[in-house]
Backbone as ProteinMPNN parsed JSONL, in Angstrom:
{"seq_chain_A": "XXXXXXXXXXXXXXXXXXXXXXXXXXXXXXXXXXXXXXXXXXXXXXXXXXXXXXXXXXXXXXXXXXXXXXXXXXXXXXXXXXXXXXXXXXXXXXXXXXXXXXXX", "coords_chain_A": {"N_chain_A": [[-12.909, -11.784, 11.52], [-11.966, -8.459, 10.899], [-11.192, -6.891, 7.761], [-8.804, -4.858, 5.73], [-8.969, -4.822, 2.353], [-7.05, -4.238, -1.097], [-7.068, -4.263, -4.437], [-5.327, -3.425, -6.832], [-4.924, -2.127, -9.813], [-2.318, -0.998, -11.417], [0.278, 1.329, -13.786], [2.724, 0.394, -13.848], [5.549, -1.428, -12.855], [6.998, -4.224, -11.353], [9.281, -3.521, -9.956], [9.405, -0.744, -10.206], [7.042, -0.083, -9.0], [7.522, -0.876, -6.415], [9.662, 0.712, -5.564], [8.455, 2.784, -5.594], [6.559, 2.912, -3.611], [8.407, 2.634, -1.401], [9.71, 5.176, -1.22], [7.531, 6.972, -1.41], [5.352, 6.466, 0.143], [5.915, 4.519, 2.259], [7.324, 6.197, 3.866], [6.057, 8.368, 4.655], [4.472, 10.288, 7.276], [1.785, 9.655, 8.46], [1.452, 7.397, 7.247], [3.323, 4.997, 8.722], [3.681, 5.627, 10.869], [1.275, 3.43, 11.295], [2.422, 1.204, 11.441], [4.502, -1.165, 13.121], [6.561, -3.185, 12.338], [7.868, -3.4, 9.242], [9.372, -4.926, 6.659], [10.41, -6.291, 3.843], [9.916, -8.938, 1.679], [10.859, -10.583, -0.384], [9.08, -9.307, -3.143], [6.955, -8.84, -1.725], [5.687, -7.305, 0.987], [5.617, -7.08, 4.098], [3.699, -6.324, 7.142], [2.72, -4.767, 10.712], [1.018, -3.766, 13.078], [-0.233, -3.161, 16.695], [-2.687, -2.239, 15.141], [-3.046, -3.078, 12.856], [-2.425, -6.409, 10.715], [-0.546, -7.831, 8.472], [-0.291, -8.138, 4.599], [1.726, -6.032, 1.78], [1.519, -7.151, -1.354], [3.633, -6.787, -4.37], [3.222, -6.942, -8.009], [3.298, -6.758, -11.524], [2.278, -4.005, -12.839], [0.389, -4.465, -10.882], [-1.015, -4.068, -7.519], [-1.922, -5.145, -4.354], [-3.085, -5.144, -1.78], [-3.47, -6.536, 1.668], [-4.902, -6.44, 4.785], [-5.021, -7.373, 8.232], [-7.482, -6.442, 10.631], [-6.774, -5.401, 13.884], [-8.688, -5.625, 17.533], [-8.439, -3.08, 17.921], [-7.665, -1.473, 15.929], [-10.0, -1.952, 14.611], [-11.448, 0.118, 15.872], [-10.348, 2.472, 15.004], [-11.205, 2.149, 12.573], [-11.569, 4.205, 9.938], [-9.971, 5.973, 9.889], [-7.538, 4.136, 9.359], [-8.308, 3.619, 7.117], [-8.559, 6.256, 5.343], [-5.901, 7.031, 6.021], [-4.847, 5.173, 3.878], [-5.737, 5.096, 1.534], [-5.394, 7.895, 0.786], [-2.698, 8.186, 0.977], [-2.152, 6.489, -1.023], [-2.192, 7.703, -3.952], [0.235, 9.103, -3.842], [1.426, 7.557, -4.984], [2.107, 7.606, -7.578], [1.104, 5.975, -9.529], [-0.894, 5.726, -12.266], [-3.852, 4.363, -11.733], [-5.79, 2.013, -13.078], [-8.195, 0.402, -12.534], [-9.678, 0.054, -9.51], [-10.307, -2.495, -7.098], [-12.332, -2.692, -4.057], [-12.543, -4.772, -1.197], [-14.362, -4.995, 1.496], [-14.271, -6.796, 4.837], [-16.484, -7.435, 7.543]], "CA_chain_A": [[-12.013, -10.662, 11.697], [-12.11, -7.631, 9.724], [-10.203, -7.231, 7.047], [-8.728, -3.847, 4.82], [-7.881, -5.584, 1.03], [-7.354, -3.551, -2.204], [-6.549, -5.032, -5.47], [-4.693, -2.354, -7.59], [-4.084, -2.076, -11.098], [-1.72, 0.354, -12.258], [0.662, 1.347, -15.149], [4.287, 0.528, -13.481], [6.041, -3.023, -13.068], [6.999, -4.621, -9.393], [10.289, -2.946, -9.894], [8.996, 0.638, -9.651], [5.663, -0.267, -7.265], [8.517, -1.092, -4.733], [10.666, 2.039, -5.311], [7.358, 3.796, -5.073], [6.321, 2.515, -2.197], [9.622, 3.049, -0.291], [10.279, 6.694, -1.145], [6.23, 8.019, -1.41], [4.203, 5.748, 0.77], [6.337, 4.415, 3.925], [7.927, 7.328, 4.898], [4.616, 9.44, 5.599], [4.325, 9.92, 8.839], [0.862, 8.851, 8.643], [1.217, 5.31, 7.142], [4.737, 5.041, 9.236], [2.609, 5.648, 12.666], [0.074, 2.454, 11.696], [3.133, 0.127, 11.269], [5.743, -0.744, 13.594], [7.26, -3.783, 11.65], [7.954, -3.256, 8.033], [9.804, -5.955, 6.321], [10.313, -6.528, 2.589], [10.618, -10.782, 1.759], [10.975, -10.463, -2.057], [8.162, -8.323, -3.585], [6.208, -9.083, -0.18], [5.885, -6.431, 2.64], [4.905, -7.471, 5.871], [3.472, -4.946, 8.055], [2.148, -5.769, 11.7], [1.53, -3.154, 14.654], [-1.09, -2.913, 17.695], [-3.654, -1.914, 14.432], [-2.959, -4.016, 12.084], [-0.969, -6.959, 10.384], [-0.658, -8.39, 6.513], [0.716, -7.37, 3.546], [1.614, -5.138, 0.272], [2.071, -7.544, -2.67], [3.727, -5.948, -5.918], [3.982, -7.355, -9.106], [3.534, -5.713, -12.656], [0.845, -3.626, -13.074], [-0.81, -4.531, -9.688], [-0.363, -3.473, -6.271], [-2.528, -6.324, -3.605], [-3.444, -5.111, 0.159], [-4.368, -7.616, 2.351], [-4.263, -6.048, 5.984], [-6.433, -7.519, 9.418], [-7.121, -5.636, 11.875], [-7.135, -5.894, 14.996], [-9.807, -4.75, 18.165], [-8.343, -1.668, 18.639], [-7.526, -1.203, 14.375], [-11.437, -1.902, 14.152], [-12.108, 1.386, 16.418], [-10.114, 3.381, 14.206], [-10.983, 1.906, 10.842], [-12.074, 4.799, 9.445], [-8.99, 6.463, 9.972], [-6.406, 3.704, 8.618], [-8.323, 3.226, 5.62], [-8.26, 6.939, 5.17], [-4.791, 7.199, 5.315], [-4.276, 4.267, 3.418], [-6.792, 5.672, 0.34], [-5.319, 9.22, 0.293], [-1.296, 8.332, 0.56], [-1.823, 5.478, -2.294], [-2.621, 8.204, -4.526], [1.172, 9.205, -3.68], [2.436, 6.5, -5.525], [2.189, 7.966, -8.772], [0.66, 5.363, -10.127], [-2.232, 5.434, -12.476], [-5.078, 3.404, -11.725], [-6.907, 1.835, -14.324], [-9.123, 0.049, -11.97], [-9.443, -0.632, -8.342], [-11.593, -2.728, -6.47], [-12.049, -3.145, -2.679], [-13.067, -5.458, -0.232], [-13.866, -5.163, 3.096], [-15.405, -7.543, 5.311], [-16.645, -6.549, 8.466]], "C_chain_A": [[-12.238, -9.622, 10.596], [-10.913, -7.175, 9.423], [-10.267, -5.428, 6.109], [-8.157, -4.721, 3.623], [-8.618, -4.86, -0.101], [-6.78, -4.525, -3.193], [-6.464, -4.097, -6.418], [-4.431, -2.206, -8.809], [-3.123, -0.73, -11.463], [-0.368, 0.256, -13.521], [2.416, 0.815, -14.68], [4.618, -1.277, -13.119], [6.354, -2.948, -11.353], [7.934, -3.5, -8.476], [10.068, -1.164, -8.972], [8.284, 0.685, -8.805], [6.549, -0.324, -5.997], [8.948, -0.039, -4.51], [9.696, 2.979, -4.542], [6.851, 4.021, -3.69], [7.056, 2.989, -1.053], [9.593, 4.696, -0.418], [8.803, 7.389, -0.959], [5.452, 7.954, -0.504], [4.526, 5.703, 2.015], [6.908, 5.299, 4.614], [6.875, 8.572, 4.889], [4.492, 9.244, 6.638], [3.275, 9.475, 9.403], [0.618, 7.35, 8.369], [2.518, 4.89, 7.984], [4.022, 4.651, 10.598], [1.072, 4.322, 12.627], [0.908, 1.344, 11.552], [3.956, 0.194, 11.942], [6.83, -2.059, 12.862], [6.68, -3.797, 10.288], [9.257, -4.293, 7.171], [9.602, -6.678, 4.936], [11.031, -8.3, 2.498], [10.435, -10.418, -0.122], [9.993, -8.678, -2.407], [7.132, -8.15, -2.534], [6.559, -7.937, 0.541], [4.911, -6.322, 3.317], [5.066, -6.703, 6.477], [2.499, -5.366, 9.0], [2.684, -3.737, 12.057], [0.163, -3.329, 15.611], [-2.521, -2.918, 16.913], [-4.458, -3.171, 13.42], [-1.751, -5.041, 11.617], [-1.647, -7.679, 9.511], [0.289, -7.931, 6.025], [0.647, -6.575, 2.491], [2.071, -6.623, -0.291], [2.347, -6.412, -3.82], [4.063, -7.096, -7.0], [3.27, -6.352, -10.392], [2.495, -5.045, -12.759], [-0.345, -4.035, -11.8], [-0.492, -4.559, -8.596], [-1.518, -4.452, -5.717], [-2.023, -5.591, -2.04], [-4.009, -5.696, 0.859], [-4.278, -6.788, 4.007], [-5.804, -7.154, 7.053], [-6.311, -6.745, 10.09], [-7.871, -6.008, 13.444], [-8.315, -5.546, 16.056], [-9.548, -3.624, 18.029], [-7.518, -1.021, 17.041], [-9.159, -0.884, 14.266], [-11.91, -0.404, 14.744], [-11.793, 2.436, 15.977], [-9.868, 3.141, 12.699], [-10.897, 3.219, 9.805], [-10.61, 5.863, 8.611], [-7.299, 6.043, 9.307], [-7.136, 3.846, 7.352], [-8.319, 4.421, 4.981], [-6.968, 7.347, 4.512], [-3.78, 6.016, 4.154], [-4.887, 4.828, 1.565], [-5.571, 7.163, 0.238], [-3.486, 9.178, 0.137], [-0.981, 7.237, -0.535], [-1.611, 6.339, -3.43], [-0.883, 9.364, -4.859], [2.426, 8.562, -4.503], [2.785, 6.557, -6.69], [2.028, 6.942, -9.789], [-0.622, 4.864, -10.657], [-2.876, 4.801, -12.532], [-5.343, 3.023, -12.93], [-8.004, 1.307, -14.03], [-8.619, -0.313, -11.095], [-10.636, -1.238, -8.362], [-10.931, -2.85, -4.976], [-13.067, -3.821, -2.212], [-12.552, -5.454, 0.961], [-14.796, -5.821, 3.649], [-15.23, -6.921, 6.549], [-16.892, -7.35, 9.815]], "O_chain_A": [[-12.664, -9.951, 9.489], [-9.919, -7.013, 10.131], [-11.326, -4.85, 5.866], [-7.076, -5.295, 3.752], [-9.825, -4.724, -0.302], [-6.098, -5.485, -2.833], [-7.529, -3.82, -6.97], [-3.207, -2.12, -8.907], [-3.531, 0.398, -11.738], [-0.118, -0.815, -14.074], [3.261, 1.036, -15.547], [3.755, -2.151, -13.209], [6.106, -2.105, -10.49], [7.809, -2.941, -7.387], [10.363, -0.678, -7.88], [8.534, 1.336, -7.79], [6.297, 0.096, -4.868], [8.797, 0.433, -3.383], [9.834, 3.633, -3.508], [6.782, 5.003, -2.951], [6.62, 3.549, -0.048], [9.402, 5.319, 0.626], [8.839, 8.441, -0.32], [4.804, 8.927, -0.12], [3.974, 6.364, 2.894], [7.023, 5.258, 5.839], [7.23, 9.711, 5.193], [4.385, 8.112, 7.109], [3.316, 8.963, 10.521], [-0.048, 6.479, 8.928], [2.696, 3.782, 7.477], [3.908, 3.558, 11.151], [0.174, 4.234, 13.465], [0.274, 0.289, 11.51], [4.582, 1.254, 11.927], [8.023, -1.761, 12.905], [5.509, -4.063, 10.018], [10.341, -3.825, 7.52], [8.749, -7.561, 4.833], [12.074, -8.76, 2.964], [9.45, -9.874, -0.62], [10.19, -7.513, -2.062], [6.44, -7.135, -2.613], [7.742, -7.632, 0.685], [3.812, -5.769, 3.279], [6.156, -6.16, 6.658], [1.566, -6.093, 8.659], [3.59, -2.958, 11.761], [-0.715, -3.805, 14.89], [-3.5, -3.376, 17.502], [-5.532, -3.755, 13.28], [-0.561, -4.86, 11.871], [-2.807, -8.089, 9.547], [1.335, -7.468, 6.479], [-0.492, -6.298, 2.117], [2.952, -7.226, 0.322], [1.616, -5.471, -4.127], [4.945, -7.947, -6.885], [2.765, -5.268, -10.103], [1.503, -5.774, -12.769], [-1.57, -3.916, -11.84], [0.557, -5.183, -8.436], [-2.292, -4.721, -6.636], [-0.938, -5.573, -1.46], [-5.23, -5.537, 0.868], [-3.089, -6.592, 4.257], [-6.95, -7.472, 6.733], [-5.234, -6.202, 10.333], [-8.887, -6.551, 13.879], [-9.225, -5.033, 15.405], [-10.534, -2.889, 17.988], [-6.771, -0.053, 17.184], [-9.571, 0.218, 13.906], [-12.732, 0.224, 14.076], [-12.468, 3.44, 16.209], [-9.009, 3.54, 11.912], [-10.098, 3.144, 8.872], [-10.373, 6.254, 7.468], [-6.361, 6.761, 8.958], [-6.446, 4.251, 6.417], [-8.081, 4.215, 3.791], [-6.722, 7.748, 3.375], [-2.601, 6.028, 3.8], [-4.135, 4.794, 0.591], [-4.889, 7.111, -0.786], [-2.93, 9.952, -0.643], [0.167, 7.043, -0.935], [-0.747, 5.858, -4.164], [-0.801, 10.167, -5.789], [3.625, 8.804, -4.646], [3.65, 5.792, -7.114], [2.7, 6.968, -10.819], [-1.351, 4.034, -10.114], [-2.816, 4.219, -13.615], [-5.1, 3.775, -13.874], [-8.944, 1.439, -14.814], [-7.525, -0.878, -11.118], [-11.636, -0.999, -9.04], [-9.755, -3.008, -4.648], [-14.238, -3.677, -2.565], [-11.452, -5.649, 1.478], [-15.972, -5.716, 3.303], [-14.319, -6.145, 6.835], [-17.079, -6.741, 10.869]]}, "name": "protein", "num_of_chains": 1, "seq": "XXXXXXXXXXXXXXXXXXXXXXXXXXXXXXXXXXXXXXXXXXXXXXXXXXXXXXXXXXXXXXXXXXXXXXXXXXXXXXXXXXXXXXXXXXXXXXXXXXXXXXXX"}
């Protein structure tokens, strides 16, 4: 299966990565429109639609994207991982290093 997963460092604790998240990230109407269940279990958020389904991890200083996607995610990869790259950058949280992996 192919897979979208980032592994995030940045300068803010779980606390704020969450706030961030909620007020910068999920209410874009572009990352909003690739999720139809959104669902916070602690620091966990589970996100599933037609595209894709996984999760955000937060904890201190590191943000964790695991997503799969599905057939019809794979035909518009290009496009989630787009908006997934350009509204992270939303989060106001400085990098200090990413890495990504994607398998294919």
């Amino acid at each position: 299966m192919a897979r979208i997963q980032r592994n995030i460092e940045t300068e803010k604790n779980a606390e704020e990565m969450r706030s961030a998240i909620e007020s910068s990230f999920l209410n874009r109407k572009e990352i909003r429109s690739l999720f139809t269940v959104v669902e916070w279990r602690g620091n966990r958020l589970r996100v599933e639609s037609r595209f894709v389904s996984g999760e955000l991890v937060v904890d201190d200083q590191r943000l964790e994207i695991d997503l799969e996607l599905s057939l019809m995610g794979r035909l518009i990869r290009k496009k989630i991982d787009s908006a997934i790259n350009d509204n992270l950058k939303l989060l106001n949280a400085p990098v200090k290093q990413a890495e990504e992996s994607e398998e294919k």
